[in-house]
C-alpha positions in Angstrom: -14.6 -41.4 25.8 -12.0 -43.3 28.2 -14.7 -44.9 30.4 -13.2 -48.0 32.0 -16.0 -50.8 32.9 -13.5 -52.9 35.0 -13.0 -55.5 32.3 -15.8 -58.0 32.1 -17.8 -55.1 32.0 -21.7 -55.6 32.1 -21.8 -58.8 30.9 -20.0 -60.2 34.4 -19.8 -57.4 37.2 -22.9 -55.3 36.8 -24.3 -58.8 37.5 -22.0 -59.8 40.3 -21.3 -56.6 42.2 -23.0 -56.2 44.6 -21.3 -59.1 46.3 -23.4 -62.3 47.3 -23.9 -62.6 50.9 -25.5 -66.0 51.3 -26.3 -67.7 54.6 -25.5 -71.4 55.8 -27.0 -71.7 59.2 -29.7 -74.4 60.3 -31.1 -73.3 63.8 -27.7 -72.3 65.7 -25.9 -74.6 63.9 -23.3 -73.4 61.4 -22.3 -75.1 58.8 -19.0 -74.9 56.9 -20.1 -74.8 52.8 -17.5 -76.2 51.4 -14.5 -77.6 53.4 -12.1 -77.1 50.4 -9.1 -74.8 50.9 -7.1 -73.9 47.6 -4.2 -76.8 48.7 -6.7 -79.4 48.2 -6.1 -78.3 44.6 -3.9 -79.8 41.9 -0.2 -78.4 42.8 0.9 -75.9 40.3 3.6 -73.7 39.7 2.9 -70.5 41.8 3.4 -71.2 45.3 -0.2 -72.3 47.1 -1.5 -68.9 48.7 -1.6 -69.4 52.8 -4.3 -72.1 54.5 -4.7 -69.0 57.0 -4.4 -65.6 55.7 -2.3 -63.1 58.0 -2.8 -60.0 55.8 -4.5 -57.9 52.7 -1.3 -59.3 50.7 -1.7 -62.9 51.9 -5.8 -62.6 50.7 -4.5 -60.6 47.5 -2.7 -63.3 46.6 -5.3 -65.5 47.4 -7.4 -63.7 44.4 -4.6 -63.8 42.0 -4.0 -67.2 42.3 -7.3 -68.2 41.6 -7.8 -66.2 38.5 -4.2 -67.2 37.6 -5.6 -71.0 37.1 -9.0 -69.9 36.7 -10.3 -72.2 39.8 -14.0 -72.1 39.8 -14.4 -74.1 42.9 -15.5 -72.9 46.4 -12.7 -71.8 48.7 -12.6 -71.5 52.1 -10.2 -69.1 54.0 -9.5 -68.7 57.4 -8.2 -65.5 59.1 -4.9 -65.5 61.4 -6.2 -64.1 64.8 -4.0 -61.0 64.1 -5.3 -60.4 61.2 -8.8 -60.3 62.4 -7.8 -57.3 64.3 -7.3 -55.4 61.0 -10.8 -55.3 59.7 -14.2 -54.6 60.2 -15.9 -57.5 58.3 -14.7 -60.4 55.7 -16.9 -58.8 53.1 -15.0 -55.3 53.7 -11.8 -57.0 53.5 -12.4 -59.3 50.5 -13.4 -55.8 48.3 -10.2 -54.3 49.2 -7.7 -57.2 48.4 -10.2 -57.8 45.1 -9.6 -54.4 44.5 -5.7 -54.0 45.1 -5.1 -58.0 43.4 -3.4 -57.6 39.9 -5.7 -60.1 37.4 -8.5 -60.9 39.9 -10.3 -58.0 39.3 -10.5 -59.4 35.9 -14.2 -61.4 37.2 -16.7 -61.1 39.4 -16.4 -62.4 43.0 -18.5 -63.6 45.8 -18.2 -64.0 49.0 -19.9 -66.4 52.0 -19.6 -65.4 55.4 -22.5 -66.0 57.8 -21.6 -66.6 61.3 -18.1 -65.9 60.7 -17.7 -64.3 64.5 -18.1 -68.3 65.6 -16.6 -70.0 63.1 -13.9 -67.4 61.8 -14.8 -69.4 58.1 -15.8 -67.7 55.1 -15.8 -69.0 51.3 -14.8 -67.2 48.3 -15.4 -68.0 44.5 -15.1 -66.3 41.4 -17.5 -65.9 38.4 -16.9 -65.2 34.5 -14.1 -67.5 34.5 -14.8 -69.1 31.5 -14.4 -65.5 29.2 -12.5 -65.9 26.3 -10.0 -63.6 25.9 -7.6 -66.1 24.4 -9.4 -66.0 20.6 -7.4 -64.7 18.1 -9.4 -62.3 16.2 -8.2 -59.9 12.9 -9.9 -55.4 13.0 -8.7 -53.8 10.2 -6.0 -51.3 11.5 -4.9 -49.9 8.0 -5.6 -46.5 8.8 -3.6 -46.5 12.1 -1.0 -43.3 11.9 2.6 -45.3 11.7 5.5 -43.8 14.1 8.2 -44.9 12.3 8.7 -45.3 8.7 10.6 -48.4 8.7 11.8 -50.6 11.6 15.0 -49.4 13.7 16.5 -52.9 13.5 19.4 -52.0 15.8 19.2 -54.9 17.8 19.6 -54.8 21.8 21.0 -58.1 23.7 18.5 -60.8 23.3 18.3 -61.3 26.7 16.4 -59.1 27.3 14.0 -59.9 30.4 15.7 -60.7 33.6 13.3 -62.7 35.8 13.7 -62.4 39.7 11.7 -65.4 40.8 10.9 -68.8 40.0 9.8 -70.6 36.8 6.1 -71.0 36.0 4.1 -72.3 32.8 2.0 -69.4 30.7 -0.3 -70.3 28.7 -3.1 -67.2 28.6 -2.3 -63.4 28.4 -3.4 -62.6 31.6 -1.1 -65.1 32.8 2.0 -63.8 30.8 1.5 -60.1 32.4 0.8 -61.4 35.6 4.4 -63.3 35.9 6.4 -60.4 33.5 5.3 -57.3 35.9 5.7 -59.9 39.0 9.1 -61.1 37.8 8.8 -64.4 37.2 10.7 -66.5 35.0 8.7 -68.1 31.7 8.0 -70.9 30.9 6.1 -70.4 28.1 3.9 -72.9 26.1 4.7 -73.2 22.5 1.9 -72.1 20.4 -0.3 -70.6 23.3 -1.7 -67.1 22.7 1.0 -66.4 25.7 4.0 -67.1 23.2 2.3 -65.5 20.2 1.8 -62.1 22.3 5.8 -62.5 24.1 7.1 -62.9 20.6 5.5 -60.1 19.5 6.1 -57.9 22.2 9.7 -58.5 21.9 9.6 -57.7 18.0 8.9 -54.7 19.1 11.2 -53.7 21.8 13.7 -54.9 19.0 12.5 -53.0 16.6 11.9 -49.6 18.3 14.7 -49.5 21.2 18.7 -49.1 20.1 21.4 -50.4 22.3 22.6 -46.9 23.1 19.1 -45.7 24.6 18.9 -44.9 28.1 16.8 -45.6 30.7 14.1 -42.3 29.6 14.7 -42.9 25.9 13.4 -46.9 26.3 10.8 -45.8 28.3 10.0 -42.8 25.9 9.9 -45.2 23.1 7.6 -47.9 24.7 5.3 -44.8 25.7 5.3 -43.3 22.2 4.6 -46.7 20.5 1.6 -47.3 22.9 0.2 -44.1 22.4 0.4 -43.3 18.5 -0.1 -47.0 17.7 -2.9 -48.7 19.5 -6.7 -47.1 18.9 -8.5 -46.8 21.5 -11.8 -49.0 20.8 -14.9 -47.2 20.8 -16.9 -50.3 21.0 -15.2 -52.0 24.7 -17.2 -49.6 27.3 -20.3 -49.4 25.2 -23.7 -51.1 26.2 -23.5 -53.4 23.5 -19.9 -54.6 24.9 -20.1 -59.0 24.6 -17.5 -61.6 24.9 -16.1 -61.5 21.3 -14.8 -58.0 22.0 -13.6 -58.4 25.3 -9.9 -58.1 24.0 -9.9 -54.8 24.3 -9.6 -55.0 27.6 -6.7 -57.6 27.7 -3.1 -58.2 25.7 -5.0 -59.8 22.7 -6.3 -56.3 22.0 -3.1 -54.0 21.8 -0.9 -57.0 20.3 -3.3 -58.5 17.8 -5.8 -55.8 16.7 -3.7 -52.8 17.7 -7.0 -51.7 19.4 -7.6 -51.5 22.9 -8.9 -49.4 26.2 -6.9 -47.7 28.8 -6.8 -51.6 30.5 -5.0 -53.4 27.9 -2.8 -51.0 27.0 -1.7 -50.5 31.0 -1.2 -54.2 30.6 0.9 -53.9 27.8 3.0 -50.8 29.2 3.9 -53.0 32.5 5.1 -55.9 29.8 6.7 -53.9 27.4 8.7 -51.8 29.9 9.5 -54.6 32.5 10.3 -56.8 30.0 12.9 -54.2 29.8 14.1 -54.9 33.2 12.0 -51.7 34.0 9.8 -51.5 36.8 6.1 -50.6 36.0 2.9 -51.9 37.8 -1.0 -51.7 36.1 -3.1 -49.6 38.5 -7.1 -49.5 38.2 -9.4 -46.8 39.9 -10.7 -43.6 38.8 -10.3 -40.4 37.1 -12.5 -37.1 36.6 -13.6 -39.3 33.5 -14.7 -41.8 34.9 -13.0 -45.6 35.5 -9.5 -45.8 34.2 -6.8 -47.6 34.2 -2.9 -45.9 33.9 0.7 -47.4 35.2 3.1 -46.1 37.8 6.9 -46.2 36.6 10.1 -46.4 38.4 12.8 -44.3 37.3 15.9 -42.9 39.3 14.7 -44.9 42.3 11.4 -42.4 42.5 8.2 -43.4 41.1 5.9 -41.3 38.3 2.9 -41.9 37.3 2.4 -42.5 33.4 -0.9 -42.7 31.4 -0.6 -43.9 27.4 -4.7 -43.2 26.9 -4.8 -39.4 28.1 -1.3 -39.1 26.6 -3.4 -39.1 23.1 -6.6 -37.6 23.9 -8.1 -37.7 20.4 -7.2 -37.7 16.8 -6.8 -34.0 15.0 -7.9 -33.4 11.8 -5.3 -31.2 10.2 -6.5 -30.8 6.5 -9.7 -31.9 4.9 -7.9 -35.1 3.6 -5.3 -35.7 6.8 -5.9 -36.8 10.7 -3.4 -38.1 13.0 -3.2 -39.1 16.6 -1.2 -36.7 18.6 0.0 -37.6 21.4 2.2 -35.6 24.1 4.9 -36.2 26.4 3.3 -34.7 29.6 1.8 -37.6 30.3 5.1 -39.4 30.3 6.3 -39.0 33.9 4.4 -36.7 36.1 2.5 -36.6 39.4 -0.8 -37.4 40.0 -1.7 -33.9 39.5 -0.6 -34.0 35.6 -0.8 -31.4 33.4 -4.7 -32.0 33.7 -5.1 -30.6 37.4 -8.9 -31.7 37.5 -8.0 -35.6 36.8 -7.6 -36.7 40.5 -6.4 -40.3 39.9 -7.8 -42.6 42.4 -6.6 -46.0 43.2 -7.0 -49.1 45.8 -3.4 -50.8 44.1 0.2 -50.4 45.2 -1.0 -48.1 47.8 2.3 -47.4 49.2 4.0 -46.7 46.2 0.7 -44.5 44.9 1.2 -42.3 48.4 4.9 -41.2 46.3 4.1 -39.7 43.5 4.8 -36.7 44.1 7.0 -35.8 41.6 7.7 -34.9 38.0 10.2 -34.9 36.0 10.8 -32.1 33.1 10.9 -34.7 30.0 11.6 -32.0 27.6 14.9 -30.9 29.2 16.3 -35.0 30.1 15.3 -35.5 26.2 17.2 -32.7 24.9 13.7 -31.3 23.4 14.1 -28.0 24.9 15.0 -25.7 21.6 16.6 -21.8 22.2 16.8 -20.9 18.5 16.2 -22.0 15.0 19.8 -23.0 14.5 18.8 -25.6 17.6 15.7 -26.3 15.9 17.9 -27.1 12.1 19.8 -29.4 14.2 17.3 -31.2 16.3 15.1 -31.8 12.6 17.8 -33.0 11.0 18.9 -35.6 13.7 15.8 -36.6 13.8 14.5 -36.9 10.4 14.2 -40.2 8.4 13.4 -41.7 11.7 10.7 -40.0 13.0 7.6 -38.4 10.9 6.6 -36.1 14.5 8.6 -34.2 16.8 7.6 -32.8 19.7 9.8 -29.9 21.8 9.5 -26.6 24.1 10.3 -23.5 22.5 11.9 -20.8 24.4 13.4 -18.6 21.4 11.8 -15.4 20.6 11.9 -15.8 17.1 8.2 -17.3 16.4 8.4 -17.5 13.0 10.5 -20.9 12.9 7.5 -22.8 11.2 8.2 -21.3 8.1 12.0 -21.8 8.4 10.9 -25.5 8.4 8.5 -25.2 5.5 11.4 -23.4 4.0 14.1 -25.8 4.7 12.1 -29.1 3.5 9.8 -28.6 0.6 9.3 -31.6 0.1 7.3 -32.3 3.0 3.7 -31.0 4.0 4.3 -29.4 7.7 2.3 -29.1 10.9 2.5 -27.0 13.4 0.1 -28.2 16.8 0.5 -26.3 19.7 0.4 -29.2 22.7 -1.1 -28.8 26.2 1.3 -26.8 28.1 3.6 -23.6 28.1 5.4 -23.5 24.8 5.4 -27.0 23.8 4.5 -27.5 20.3 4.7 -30.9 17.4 5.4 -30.7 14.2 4.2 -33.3 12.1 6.4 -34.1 8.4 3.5 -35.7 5.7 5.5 -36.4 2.5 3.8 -34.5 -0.7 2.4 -36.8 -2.7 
């Protein structure tokens, strides 16, 4: 169900990957294809990436910057003579900084090498650069089970977003997440599909985070939103996947059509929470089920893994006329071992800080979701009521019979009880009687 096809999907990669290797020799002569390194380009915003690469980062970059403008040209790269020492070939070497870039990996790449040992030359390009994920498009989300009953409204400071490096222009959604979870500052162009999904994002962080929150509650909130509100689409890793659904895969898909796979809404966790002035990165890989896509998150200087798509497996059908999506908070900040031993995350990005997680954090006890007794349970509902139509919480009372005090205690309200993956750890879902 969560299969991830690496964005493009079939329609670029199956056709690309295997990568190209062509050859450019006449006799013993080499031949240099295309003499055109990415300065002899138009000057943009970003910083030009290096003439001569010196690392992984330096050809990472590289990637990024060329999907960042979407250069379709030829581009030669040369390799510092230290860096040469650090791989086996350019073709080994291009797959793991294509692998590890952040939007690069968003089309298919090629690469041209022969006779590199002499010439220390080899030529990159990408493919599928003319996708068009910036179309607006309308899917009917009427049916989509709604957190919150009406907006918070509590507004946080408007400035909310506090940028670390220099300005650049944004126009396209991949370049809005590329500069948000890489700090930059926006310049963003009015009326681009860039400032539609910005605006938007931030109605929402107004809308569901209060000035008070902490650190875990914003990141709670961004996490809950994610999960309970955005579908997962059926339709983006199916055969039958073409260009005028490839949203789901990008920010178009979980700001406009509230319907998305694991990539898009990794895309939108990283903007939503460092918009926040929290630190998140998109990671790709695998899983047990397959390709995926899931974030890493810093909190308390330590990092956690955090996955919105297996934090709502599926929806449950809970009476012959009512189904919801429920989610749970083990997903939230955990390890890479999660609550689902078997899933054995595997990625190629943010290595170093994908070697630390090795931790988890007990969400139920920093959230105050930890009940002891009905009497904690009365007050917890009661907090939390008008606000919230689900609750989730770990019961450690022996008295088991505290669904009925709540069926008891508001009649007016069809109750569910749904006992969530883990010890004790139970939702209860509040349906107003019609």
């Amino acid at each position: 169900m969560f299969t991830y096809l690496n964005k493009i999907k079939k329609l670029v990669l199956l056709l690309i990957i295997p990568f190209t290797l062509v050859s450019c020799q006449k006799g013993n002569e080499t031949t240099i294809i295309n003499k055109n390194f990415i300065t002899d380009t138009n000057k943009e915003d970003l910083d030009y990436p290096k003439k001569v690469l010196d690392s992984r980062d330096d050809f990472k970059y590289l990637i990024d910057y060329m999907a960042f403008y979407k250069i379709d040209k030829r581009i030669d790269i040369l390799f510092s003579d230290n860096y040469l020492k650090d791989f086996y070939s350019p073709y080994q070497e291009m797959l793991e900084a294509y692998q590890s870039s952040d939007i690069g990996d968003n089309y298919g790449i090629q690469i041209l090498y022969d006779n590199f040992e002499k010439t220390k030359n080899a030529t990159i390009y990408l493919t599928g650069l003319n996708t068009k994920n910036d179309i607006i498009s309308e899917i009917d989300t009427t049916d989509i089970y709604k957190l919150y009953k009406e907006p918070i409204k509590n507004k946080i400071n408007d400035v909310i977003y506090r940028p670390r490096n220099k300005k650049i222009k944004v126009t396209t959604s991949e370049q809005l997440f590329y500069a948000v979870q890489n700090r930059y500052d926006l310049e963003l162009a009015n009326g681009s599909i860039a400032y539609e999904i910005y605006n938007t994002a931030k109605d929402i962080l107004l809308n569901i985070i209060s000035q008070d929150d902490t650190t875990l509650q914003m990141i709670e909130k961004v996490y809950t939103y994610l999960v309970e509100e955005i579908h997962y689409d059926p339709v983006g890793y199916t055969s039958d996947y073409n260009n005028q659904r490839n949203q789901a895969y990008f920010l178009e898909g979980v700001f406009l059509n509230k319907q998305a796979v694991c990539d898009a809404k990794a895309k939108a966790y990283s903007l939503l929470l460092n918009l926040l002035n929290i630190e998140c990165y998109r990671l790709t890989g695998s899983s047990e089920n397959g390709d995926h896509a899931w974030n890493v998150i810093k909190y308390q200087d330590k990092y956690y893994l955090s996955d919105t798509t297996f934090g709502a497996p599926s929806k449950i059908m809970l009476d012959k006329d009512y189904s919801a999506i429920v989610p749970s908070l083990n997903m939230l900040l955990t390890s890479k071992k999660t609550p689902y031993e078997s899933f054995d995350f595997k990625t190629t990005k943010y290595v170093d800080i994908d070697n630390t997680l090795v931790n988890e954090i007990d969400v139920y006890k920093e959230l105050g979701l930890i009940i002891k007794d009905i009497d904690e349970l009365k007050n917890l509902t009661d907090k939390i009521m008008g606000k919230n139509i689900r609750f989730e919480f770990e019961y450690i009372g022996a008295d088991s019979n505290f669904i009925n005090y709540l069926k008891e205690e508001y009649n007016d309200s069809n109750i569910y009880l749904i006992k969530a993956k883990g010890n004790n750890i139970f939702e209860i879902l509040f349906k107003e009687k019609l």
